[in-house]
N, CA and C of each residue as an Amber inpcrd file, in Angstrom:
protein
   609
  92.5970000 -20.7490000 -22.0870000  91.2450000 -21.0030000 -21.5690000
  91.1660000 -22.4160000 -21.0050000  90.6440000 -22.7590000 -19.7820000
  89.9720000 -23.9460000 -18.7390000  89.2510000 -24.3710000 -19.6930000
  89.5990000 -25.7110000 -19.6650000  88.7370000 -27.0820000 -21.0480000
  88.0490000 -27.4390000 -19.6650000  86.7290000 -27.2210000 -19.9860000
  85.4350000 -27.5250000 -19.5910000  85.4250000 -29.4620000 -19.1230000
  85.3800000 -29.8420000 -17.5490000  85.4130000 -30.8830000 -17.4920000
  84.4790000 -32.0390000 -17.8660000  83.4080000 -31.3570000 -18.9960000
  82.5720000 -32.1690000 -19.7660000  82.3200000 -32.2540000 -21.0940000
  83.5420000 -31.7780000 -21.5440000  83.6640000 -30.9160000 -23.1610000
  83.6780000 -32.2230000 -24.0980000  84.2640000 -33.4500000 -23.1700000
  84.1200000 -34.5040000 -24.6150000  83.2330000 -34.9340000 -24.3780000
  82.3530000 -35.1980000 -23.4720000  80.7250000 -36.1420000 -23.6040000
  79.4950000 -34.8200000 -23.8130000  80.0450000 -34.1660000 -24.2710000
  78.6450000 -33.2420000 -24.6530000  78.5050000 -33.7230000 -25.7340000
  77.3600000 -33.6990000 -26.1970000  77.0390000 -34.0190000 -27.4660000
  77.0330000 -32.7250000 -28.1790000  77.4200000 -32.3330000 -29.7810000
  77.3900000 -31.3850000 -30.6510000  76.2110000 -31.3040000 -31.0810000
  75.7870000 -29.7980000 -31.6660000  74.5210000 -29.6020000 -31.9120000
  74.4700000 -30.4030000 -33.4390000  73.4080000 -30.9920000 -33.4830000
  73.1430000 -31.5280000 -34.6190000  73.7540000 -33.1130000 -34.7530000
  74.8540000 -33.4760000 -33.7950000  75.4660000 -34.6560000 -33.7930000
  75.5540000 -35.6420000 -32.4120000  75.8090000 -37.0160000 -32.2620000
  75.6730000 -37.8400000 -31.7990000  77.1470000 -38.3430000 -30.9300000
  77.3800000 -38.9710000 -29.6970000  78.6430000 -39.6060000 -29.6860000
  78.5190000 -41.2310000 -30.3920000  79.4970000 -41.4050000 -30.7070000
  79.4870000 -42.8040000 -31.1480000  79.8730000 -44.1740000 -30.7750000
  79.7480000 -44.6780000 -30.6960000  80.0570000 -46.6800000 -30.1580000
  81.4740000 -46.8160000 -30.9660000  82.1040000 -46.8750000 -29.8130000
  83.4280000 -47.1840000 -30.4280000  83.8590000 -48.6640000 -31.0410000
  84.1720000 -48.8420000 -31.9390000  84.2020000 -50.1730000 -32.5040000
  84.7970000 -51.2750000 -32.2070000  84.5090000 -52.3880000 -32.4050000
  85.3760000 -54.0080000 -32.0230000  84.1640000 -53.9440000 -30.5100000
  84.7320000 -54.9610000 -30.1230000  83.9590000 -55.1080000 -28.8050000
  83.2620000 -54.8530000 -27.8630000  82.1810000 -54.7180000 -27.4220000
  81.4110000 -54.3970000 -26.2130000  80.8050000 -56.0260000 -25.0320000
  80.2660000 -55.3950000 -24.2570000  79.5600000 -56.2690000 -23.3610000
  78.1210000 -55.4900000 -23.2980000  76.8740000 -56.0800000 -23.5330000
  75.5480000 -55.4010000 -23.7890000  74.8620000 -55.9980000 -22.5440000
  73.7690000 -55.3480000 -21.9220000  73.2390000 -55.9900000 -21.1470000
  71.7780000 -55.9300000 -21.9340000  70.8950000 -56.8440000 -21.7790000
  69.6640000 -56.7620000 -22.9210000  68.7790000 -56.0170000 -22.1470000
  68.1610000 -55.1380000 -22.0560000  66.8980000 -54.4750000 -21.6870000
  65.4920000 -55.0860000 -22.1560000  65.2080000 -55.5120000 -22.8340000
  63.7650000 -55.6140000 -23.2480000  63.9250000 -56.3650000 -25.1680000
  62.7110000 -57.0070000 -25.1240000  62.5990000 -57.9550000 -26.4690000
  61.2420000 -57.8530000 -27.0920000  60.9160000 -58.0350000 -27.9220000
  59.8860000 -58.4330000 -28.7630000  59.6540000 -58.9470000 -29.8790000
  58.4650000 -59.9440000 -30.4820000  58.8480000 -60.5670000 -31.3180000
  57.0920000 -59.8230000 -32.2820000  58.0330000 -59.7820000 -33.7420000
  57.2240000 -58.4430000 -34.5520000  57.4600000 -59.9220000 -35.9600000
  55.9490000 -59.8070000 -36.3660000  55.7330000 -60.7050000 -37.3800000
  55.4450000 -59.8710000 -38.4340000  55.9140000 -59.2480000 -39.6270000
  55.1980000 -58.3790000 -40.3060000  54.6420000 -58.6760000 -41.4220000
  54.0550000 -58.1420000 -42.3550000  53.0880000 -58.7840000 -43.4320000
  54.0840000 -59.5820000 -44.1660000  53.3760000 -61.0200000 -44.2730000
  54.3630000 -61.9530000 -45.9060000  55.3670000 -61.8040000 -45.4100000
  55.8340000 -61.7320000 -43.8810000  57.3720000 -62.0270000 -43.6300000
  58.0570000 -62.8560000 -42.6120000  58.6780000 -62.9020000 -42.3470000
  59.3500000 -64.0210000 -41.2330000  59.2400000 -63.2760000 -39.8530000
  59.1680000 -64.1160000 -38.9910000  59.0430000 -63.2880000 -37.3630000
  60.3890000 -63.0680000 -37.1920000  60.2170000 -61.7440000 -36.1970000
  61.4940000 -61.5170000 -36.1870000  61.9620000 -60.4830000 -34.9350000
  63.0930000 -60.4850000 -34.3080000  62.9310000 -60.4850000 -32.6930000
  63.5630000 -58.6600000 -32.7780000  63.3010000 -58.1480000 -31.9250000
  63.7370000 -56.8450000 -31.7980000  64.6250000 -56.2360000 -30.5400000
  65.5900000 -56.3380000 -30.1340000  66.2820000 -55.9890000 -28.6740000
  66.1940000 -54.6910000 -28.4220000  66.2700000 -54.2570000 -27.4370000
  67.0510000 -52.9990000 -26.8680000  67.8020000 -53.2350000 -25.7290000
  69.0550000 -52.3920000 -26.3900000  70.4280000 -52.9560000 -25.1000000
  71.0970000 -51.8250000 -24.7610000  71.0290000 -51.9860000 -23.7020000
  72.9850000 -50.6690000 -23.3180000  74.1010000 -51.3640000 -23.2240000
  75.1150000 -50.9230000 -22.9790000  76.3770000 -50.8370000 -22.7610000
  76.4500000 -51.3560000 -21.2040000  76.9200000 -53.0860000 -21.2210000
  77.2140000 -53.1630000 -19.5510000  77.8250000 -52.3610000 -18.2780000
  77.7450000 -52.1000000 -17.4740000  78.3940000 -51.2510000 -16.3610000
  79.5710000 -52.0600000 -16.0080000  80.3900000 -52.8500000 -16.8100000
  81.7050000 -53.4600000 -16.8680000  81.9910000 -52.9910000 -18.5590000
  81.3570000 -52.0720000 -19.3910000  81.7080000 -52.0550000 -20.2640000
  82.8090000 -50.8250000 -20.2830000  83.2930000 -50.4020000 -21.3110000
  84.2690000 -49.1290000 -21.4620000  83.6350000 -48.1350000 -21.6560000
  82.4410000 -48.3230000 -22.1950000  81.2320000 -47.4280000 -22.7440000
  80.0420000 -47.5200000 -21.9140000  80.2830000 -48.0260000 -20.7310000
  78.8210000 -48.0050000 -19.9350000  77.6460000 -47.4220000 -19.6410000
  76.6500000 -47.8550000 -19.6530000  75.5770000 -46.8190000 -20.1470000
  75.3200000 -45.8050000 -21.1970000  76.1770000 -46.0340000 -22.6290000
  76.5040000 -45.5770000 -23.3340000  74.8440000 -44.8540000 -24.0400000
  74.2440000 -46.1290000 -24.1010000  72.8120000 -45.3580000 -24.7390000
  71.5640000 -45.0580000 -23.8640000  71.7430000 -44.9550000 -22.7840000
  70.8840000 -44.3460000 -21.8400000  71.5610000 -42.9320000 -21.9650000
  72.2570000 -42.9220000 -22.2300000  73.6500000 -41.7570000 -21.6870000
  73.0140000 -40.3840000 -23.1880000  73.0760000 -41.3730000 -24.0230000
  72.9250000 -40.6950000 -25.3670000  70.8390000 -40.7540000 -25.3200000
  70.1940000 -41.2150000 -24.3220000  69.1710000 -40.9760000 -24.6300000
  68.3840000 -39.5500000 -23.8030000  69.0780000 -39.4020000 -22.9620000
  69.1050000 -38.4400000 -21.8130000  69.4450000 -37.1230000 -22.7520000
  70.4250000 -37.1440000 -23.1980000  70.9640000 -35.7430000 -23.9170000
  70.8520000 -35.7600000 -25.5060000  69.6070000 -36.7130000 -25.7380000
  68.8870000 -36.1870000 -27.1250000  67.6260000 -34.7840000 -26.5560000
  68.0270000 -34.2860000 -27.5880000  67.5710000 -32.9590000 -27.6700000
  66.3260000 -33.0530000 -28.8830000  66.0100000 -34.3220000 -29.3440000
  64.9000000 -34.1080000 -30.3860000  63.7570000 -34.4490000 -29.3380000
  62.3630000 -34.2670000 -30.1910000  61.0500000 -34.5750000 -29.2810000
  60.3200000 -35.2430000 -30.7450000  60.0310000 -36.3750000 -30.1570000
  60.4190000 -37.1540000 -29.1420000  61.7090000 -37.9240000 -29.1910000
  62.1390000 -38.4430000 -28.1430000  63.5400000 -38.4700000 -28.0160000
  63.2950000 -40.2020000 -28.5520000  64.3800000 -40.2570000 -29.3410000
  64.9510000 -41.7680000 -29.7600000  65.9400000 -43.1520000 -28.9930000
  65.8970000 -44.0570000 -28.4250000  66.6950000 -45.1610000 -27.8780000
  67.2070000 -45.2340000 -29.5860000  68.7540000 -45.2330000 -28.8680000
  69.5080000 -45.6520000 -30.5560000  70.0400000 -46.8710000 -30.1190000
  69.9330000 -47.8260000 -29.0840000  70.1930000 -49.3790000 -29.2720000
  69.6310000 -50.2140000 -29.3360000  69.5180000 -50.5220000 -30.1420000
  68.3770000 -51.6360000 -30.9360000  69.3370000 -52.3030000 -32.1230000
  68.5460000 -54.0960000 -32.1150000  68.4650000 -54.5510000 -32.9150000
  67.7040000 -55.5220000 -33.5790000  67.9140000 -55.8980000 -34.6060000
  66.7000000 -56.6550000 -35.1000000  67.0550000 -57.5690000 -36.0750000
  66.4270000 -58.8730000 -35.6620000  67.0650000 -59.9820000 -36.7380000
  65.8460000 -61.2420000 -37.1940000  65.5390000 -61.6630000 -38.1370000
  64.8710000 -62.3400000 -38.3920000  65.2230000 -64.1810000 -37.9120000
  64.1630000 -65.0570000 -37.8120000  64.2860000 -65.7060000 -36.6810000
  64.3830000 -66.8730000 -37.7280000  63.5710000 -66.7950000 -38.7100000
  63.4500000 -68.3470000 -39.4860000  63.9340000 -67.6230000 -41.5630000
  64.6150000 -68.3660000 -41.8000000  64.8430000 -68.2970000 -43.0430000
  63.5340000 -68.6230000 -43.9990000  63.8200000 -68.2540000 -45.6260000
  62.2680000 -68.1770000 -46.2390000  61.7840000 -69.7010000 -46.0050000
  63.0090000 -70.4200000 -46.2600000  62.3680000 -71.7210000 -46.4360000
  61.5990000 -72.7120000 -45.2860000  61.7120000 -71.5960000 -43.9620000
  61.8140000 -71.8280000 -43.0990000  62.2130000 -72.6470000 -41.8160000
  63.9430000 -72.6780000 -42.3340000  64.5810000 -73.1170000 -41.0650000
  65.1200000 -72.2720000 -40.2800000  65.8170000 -72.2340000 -39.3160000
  65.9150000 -71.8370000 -38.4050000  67.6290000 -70.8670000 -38.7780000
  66.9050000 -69.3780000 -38.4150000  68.2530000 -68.5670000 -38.9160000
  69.7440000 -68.9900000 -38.3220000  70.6770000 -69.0560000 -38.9520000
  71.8370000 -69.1140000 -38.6200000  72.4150000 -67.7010000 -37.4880000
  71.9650000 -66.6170000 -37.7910000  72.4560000 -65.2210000 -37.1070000
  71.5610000 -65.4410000 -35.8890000  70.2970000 -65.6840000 -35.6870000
  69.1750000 -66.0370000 -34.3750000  70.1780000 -66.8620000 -33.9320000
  70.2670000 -68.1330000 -34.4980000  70.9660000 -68.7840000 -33.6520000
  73.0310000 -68.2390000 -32.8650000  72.9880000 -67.7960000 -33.3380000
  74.8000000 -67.2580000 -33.2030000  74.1080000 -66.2100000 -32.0250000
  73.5430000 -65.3300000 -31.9040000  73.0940000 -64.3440000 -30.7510000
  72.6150000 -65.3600000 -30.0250000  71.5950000 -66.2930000 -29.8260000
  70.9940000 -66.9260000 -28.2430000  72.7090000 -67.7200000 -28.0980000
  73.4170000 -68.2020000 -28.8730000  74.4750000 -69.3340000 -28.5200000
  75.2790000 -68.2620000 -28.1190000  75.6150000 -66.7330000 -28.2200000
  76.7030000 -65.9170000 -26.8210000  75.5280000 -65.5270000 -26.3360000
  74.7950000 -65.4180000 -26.1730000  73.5290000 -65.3940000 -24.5320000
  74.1430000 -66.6730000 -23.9660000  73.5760000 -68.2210000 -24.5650000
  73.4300000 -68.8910000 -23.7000000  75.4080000 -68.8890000 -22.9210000
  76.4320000 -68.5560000 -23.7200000  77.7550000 -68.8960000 -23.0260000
  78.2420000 -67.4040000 -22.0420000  77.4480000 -66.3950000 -22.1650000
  77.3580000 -65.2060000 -21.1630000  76.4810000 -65.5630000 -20.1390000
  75.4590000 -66.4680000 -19.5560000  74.5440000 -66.2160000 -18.6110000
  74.5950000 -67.9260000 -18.1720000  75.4140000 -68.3940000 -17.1270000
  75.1820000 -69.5990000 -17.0370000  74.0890000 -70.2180000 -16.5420000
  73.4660000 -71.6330000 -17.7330000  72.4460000 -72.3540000 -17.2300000
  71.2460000 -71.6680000 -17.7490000  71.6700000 -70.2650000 -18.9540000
  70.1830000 -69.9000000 -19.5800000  69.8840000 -71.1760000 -20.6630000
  68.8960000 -71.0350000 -21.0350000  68.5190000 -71.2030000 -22.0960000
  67.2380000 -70.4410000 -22.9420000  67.3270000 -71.1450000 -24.3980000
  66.0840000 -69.9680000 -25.0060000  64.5490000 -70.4490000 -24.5290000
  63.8750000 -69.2590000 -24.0600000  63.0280000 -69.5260000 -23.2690000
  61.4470000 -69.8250000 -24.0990000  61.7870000 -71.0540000 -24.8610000
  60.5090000 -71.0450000 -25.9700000  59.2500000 -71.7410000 -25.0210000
  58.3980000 -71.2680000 -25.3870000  56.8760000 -71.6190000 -24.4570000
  55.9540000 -71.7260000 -26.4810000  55.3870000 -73.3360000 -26.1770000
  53.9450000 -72.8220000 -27.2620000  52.8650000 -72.5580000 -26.6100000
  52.6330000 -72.4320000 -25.2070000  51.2150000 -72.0050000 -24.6320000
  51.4020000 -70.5330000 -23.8550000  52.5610000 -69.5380000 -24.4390000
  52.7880000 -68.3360000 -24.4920000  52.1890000 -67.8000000 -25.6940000
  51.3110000 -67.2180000 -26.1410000  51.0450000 -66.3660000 -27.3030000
  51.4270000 -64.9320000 -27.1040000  51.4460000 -64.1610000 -25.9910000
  51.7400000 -63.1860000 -26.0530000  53.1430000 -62.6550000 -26.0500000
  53.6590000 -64.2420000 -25.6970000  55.5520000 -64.3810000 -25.3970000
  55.9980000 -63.3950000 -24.3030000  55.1980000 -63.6760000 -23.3040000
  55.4760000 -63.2300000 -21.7840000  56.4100000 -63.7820000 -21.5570000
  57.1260000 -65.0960000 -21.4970000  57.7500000 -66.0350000 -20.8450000
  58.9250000 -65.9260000 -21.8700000  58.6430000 -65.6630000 -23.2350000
  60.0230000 -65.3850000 -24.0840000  60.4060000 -63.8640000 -23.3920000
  59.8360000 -62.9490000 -23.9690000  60.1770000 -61.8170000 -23.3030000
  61.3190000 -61.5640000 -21.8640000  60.7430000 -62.2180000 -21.0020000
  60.8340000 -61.9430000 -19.9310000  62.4920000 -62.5230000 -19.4730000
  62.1100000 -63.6920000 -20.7020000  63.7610000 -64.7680000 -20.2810000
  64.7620000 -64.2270000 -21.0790000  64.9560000 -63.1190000 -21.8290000
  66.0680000 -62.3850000 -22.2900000  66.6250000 -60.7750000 -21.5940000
  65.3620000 -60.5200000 -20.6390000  65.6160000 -59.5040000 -19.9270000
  66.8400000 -59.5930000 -19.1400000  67.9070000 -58.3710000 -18.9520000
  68.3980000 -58.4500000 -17.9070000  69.9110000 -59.4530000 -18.1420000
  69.8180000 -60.1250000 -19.2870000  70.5650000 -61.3390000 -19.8460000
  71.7890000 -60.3700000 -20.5290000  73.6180000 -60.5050000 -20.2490000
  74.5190000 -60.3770000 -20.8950000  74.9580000 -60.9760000 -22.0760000
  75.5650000 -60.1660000 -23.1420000  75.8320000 -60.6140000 -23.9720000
  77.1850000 -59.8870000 -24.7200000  78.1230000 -60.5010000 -25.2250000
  78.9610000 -59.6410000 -26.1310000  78.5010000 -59.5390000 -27.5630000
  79.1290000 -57.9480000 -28.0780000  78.6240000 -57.6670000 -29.6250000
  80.1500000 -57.0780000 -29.8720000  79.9200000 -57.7460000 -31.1400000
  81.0590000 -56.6290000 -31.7850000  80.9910000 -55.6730000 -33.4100000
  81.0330000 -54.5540000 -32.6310000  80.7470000 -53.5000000 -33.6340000
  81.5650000 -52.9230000 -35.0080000  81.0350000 -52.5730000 -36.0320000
  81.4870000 -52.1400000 -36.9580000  81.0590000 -51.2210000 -37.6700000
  81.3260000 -50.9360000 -39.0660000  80.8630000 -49.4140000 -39.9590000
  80.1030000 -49.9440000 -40.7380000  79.3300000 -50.2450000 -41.6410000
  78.3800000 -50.4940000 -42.3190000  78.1430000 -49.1680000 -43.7220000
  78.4140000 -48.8350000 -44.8580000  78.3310000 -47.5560000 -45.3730000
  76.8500000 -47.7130000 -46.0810000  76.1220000 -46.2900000 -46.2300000
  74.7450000 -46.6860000 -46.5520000  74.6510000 -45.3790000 -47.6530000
  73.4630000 -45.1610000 -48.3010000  73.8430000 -44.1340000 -49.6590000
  72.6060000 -43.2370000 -48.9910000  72.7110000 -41.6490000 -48.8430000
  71.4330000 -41.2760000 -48.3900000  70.5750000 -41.0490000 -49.5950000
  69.3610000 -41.4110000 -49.7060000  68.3690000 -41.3040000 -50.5860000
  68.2290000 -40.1700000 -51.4700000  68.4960000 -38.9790000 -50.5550000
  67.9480000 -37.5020000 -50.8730000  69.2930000 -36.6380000 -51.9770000
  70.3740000 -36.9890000 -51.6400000  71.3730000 -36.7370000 -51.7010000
  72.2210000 -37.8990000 -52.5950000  72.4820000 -38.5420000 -52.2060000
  73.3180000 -39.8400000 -53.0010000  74.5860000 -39.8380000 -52.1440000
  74.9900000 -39.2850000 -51.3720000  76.1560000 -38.9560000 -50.1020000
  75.7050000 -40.2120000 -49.5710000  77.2350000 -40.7360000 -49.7220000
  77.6490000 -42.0690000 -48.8620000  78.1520000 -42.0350000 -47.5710000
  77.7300000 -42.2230000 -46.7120000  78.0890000 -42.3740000 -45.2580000
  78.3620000 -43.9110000 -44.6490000  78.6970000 -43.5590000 -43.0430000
  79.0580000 -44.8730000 -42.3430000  77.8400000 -44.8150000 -41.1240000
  77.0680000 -45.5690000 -41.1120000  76.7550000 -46.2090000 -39.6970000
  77.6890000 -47.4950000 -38.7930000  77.2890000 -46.8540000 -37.5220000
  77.7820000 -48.0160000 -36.7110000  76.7950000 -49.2920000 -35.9490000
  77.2050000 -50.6480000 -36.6410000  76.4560000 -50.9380000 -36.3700000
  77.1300000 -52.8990000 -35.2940000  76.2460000 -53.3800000 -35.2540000
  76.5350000 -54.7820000 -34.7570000  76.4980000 -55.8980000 -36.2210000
  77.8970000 -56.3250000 -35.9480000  78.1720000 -57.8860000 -36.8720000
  77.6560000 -58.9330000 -36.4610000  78.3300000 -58.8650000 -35.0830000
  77.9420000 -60.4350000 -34.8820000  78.1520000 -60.2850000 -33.3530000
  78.0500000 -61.2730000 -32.7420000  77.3530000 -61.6150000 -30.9420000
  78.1480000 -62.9640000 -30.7040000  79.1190000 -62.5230000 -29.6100000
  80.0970000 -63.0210000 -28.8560000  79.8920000 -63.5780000 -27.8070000
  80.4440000 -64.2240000 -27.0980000  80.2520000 -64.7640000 -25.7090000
  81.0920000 -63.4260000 -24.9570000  80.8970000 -63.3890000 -23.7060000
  81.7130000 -62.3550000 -22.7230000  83.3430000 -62.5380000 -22.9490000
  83.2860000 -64.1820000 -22.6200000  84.3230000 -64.3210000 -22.5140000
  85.6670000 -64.3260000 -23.6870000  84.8700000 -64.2780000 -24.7510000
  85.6570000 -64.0630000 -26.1000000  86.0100000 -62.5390000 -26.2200000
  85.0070000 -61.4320000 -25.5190000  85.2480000 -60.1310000 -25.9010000
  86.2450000 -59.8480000 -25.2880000  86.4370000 -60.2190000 -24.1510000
  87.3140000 -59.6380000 -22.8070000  88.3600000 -60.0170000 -23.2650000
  88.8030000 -61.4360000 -24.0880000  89.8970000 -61.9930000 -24.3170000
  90.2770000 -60.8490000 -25.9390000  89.6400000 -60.5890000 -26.5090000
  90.0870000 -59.2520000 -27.6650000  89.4940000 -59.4670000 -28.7100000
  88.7830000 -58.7290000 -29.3830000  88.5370000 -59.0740000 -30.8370000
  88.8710000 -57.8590000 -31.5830000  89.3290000 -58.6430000 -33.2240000
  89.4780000 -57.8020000 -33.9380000  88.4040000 -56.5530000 -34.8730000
  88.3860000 -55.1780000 -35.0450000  87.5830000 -54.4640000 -35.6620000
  87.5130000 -54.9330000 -36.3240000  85.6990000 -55.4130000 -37.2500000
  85.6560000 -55.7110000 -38.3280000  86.1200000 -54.6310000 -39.5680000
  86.0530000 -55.0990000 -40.5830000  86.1700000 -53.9970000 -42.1150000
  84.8950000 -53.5110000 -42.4180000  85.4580000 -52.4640000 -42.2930000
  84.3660000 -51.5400000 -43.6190000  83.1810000 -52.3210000 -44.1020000
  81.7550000 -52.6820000 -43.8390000  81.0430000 -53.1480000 -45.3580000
  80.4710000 -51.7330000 -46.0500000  81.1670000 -51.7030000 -47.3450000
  81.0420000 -50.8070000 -48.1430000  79.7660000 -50.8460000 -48.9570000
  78.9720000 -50.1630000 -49.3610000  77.7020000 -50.4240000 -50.2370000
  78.1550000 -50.4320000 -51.8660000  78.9910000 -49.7820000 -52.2800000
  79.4500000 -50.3740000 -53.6180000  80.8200000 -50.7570000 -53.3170000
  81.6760000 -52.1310000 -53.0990000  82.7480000 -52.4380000 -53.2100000
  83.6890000 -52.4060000 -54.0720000  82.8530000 -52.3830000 -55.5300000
  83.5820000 -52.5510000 -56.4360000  83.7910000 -51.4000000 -57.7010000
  83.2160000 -50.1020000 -56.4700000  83.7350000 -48.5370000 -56.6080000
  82.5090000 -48.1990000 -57.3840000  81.4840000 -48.9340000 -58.0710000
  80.6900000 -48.3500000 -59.1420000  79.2830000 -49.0670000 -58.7280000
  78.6350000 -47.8580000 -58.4160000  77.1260000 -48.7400000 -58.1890000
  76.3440000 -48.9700000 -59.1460000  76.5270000 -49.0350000 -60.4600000
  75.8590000 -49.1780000 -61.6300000  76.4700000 -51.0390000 -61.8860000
  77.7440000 -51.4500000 -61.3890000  78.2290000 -52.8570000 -61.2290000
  76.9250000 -54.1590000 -60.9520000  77.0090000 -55.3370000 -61.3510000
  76.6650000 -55.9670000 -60.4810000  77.3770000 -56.5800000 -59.2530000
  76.1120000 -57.1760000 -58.6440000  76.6790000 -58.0130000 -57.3120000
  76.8180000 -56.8150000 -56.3060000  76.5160000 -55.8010000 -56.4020000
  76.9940000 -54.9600000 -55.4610000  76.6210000 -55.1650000 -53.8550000
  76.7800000 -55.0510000 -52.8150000  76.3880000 -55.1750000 -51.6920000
  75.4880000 -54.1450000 -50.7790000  74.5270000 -54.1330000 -50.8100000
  73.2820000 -53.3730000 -50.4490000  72.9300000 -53.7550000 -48.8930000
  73.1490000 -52.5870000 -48.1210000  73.0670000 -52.1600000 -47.0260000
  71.5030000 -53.0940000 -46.4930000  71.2080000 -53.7280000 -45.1670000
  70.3800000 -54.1410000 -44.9830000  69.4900000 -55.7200000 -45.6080000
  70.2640000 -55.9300000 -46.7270000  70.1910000 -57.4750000 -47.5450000
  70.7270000 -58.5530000 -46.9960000  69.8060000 -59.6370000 -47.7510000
  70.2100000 -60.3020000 -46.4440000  69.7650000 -60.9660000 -45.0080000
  70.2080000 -61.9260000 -44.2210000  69.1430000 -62.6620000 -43.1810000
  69.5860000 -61.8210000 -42.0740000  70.5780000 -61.1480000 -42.0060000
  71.1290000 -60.1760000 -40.9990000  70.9740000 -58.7860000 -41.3500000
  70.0790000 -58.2540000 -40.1350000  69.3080000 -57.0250000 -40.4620000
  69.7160000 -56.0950000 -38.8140000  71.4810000 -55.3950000 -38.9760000
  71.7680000 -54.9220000 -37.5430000  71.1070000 -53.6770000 -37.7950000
  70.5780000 -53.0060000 -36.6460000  70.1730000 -51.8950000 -36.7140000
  70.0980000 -51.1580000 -35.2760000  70.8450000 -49.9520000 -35.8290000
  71.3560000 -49.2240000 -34.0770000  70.4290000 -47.9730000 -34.1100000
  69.7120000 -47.7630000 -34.8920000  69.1620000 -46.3850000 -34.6450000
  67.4670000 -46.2760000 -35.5550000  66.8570000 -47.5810000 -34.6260000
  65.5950000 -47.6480000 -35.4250000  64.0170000 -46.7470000 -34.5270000
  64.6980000 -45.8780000 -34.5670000  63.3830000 -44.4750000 -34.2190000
  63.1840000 -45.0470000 -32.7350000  61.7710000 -44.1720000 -32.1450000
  61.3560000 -44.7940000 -31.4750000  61.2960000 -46.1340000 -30.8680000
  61.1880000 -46.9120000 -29.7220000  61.3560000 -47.8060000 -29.9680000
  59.8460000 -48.6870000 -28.6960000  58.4520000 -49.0640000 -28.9850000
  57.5520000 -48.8430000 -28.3610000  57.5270000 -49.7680000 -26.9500000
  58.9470000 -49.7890000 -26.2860000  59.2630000 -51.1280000 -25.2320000
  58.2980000 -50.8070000 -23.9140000
């Protein structure tokens, strides 16, 4: 039988294609900055896959041939901007510092006579960036079945991706095989909060 010349980018019923891991080039689509109760502000992206990437248009691609209603953007992320004590996050800062070495002559576009952060917004649009991806394992609630998401570590300059990076490891949610242990490592803890598949997304 003739293998169907679209048999590997179909998506399976019930399943997703996936972001292949270690390196990408993202182009940023759209930003917002979400203050939520008793918590730190904190910025929200949505990105695809550059059209120099290997995966190009990877999540437009996957938003087109979602089959749920309403249909979900699964690239997104979200990171908090100021620590409790309130200085200035280390991970905020590591993402604008590969913005600013991907886009020459950006900088972060802070305005205090922006309240609505038109002028922030607007200055991350459209802006390249490298990410590099990994597995993240998370416990499902309903079930106790341990799985892997794929998600973003950390934010590269272009020019570091192109030159190679290594797949990160595994972060496992119990490392030390027993979740009754302490110290265990809990999915989402923490000043770094990656997230590739946060519902809807109201851009």
């Amino acid at each position: 039988m003739k293998k169907p010349s679209d048999f590997d980018q179909v998506q399976a019923a019930g399943g997703f294609p996936t972001v292949e891991l270690g390196g990408h080039i993202l182009i940023i689509q759209d930003i917002r900055v979400e203050t939520p109760p008793n918590a730190s502000e904190k910025i929200v992206l949505k990105y695809d896959m550059y059209s120099s990437d290997k995966q190009a248009g990877f999540y437009q691609s996957s938003f087109d041939n979602d089959n749920r209603n309403p249909k979900k953007w699964r690239g997104t992320y979200q990171q908090v901007m100021f620590n409790k004590n309130g200085s200035s996050n280390a991970f905020f800062k590591q993402l604008t510092d590969a913005i600013k070495a991907s886009n020459q002559g950006w900088d972060v576009p802070y305005d205090d006579n922006d309240p609505q952060n038109i002028k922030f917004r607007n200055g991350f649009k459209n802006k390249l960036v490298g990410a590099v991806f990994g597995r993240e394992q998370y416990e499902v609630v309903a079930t106790g079945e341990l799985k892997f998401a794929t998600k973003i570590f950390n934010f590269e300059s272009i020019a570091k991706i192109k030159e190679g990076v290594e797949v990160p490891k595994d972060k496992l949610k119990y490392p030390n095989g027993n979740n009754n242990s302490p110290g265990n490592y809990e999915v989402g803890s923490g000043d770094l909060i990656p997230v590739e598949d946060m519902g809807e997304m109201p851009f």
